[in-house]
C-alpha positions as CSV (number, residue, x, y, z in Angstrom):
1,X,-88.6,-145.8,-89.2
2,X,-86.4,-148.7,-88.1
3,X,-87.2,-151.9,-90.3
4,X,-85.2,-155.0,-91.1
5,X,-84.1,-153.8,-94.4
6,X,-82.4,-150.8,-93.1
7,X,-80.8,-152.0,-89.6
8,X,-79.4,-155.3,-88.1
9,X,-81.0,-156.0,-84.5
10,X,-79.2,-157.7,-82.3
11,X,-79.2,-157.6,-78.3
12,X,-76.4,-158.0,-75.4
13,X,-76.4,-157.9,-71.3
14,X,-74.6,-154.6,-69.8
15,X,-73.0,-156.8,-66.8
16,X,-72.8,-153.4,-65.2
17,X,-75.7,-151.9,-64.7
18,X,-76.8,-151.0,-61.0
19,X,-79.4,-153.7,-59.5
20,X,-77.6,-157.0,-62.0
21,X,-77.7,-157.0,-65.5
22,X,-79.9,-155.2,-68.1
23,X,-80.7,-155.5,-72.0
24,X,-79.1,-153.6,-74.5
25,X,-80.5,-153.7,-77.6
26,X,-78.2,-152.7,-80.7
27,X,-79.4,-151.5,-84.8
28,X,-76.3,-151.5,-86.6
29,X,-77.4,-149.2,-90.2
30,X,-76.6,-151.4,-93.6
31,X,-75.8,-147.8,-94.7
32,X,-75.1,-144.5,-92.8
33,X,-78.8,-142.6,-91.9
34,X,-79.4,-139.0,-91.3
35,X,-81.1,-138.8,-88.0
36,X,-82.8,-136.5,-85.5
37,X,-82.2,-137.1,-82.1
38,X,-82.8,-135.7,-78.6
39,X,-80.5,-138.3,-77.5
40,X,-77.8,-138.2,-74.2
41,X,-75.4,-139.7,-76.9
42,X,-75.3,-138.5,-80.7
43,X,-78.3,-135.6,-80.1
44,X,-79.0,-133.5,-83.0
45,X,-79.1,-133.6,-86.1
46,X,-76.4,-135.6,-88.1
47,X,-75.2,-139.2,-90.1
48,X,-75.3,-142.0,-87.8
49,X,-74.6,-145.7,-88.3
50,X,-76.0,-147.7,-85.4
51,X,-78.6,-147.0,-82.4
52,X,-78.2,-148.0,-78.6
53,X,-81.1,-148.5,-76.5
54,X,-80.3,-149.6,-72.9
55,X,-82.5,-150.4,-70.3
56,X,-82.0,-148.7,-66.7
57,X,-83.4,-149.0,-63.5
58,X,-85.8,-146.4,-62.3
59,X,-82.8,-145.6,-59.6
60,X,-80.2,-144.5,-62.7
61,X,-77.6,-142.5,-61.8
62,X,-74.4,-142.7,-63.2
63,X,-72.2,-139.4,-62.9
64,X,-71.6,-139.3,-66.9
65,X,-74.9,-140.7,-68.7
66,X,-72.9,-140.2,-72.0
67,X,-69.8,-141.8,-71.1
68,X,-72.0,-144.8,-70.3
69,X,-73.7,-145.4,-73.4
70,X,-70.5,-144.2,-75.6
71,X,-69.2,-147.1,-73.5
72,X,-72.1,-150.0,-73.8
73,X,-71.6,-148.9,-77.8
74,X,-67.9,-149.6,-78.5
75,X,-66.6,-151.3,-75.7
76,X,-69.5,-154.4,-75.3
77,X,-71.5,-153.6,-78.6
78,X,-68.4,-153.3,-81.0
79,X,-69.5,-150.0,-83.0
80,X,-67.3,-147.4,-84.3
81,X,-66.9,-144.3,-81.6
82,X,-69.0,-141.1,-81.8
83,X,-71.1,-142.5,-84.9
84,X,-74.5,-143.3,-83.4
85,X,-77.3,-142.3,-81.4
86,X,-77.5,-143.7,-77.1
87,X,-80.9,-143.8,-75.9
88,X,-81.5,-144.6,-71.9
89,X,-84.9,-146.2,-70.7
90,X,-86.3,-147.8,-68.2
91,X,-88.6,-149.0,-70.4
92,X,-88.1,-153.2,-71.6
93,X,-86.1,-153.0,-74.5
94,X,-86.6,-156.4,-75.4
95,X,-90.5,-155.8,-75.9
96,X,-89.6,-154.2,-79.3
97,X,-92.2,-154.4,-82.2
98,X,-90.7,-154.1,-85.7
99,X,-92.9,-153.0,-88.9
């Protein structure tokens, strides 16, 4: 469960998603988590220390899904390489509930 005693939320734009820009919305872990994930970034079973949920159009495409959200992670969200779980959605990741 992701709770504010456990993560920090915070949210950016990805300037380069396909149709304008698109949320990203970024849990940094207080303290390293195990987690269990059928993710395109950080799937399986393992420690992690942040999550990356980005939203995408229903048209996504991009040749290395991975590469994209390892990319959204260090290079615009400023987490440590190969530490966390990417999730892609087109869901609205800004219509988040918290318990």
């Amino acid at each position: 469960m992701i709770d504010a005693a456990t993560f920090e939320r915070s949210t950016y734009a990805d300037p380069t998603a396909l149709g304008g820009s698109r949320p990203v919305l970024v849990w940094r872990a207080r303290a390293p988590f195990r987690a269990a994930a059928s993710t395109v970034l950080g799937g399986g079973i393992g420690n992690r220390a942040w999550i990356v949920n980005a939203q995408v159009g229903l048209d996504y495409g991009h040749e290395d899904p991975a590469q994209h959200v390892a990319a959204l992670a260090v290079e615009r969200g400023g987490l440590p390489a190969g530490r966390g779980v990417g999730f892609l959605t087109a869901a609205p990741v800004l219509a988040v509930a918290v318990a």
